[in-house]
C-alpha positions as CSV (number, residue, x, y, z in Angstrom):
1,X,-14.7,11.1,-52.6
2,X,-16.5,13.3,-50.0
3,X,-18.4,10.0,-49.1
4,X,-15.1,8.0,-48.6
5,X,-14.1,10.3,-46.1
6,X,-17.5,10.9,-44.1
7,X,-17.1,6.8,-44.1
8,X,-13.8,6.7,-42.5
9,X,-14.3,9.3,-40.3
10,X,-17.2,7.4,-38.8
11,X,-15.1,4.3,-38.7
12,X,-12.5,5.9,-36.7
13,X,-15.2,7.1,-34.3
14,X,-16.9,3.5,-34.2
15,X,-13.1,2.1,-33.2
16,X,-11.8,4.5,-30.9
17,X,-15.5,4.2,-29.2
18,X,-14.8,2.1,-25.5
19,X,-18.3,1.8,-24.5
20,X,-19.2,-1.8,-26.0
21,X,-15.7,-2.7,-25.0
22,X,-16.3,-1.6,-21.5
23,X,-20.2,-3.6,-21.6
24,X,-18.5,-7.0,-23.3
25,X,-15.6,-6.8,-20.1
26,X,-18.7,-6.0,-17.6
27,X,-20.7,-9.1,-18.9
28,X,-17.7,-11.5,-19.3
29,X,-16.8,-11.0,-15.3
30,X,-20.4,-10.7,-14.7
31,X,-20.4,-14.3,-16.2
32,X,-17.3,-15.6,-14.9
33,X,-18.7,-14.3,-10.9
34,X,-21.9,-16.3,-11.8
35,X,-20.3,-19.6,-13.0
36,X,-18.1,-19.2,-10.0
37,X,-21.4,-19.1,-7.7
38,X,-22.9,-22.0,-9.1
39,X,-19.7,-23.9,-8.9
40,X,-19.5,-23.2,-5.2
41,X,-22.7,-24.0,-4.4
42,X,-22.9,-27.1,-6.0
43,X,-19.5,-28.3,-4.2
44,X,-20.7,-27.1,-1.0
45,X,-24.6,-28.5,-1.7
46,X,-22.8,-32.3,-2.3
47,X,-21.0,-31.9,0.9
48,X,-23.3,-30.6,3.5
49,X,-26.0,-33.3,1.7
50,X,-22.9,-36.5,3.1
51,X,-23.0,-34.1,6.2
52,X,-27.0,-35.1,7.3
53,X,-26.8,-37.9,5.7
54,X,-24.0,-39.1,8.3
55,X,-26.0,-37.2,10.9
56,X,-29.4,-39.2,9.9
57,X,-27.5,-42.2,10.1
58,X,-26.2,-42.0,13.2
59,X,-29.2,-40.0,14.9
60,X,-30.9,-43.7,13.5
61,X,-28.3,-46.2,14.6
62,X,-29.1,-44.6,18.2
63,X,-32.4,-45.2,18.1
């Protein structure tokens, strides 16, 4: 019986622990920042590429 309640009691402490909790929410925004960054820069990569590629154009046509 002694062992059942050593083996709750650490249960109880394993549950009401927050540090894991805390670490999982840090990685998920961590994640969702990064996803965010490579969503941006691919967006703004495309664009500035039809940007010189306008410019090349017409730097050519005036040649």
């Amino acid at each position: 019986m002694e062992y059942f309640q050593c083996l709750m009691d650490e249960l109880k402490s394993f549950i009401k622990q927050e540090q894991g909790v805390t670490a999982i929410e840090y990685g998920l925004i961590a994640s969702l920042i990064g996803l965010a960054i490579i969503a941006g820069t691919t967006l703004l990569g495309s664009n500035l590429n039809a940007k010189f590629t306008t410019i090349a154009t017409t730097i050519a046509a005036a040649i």
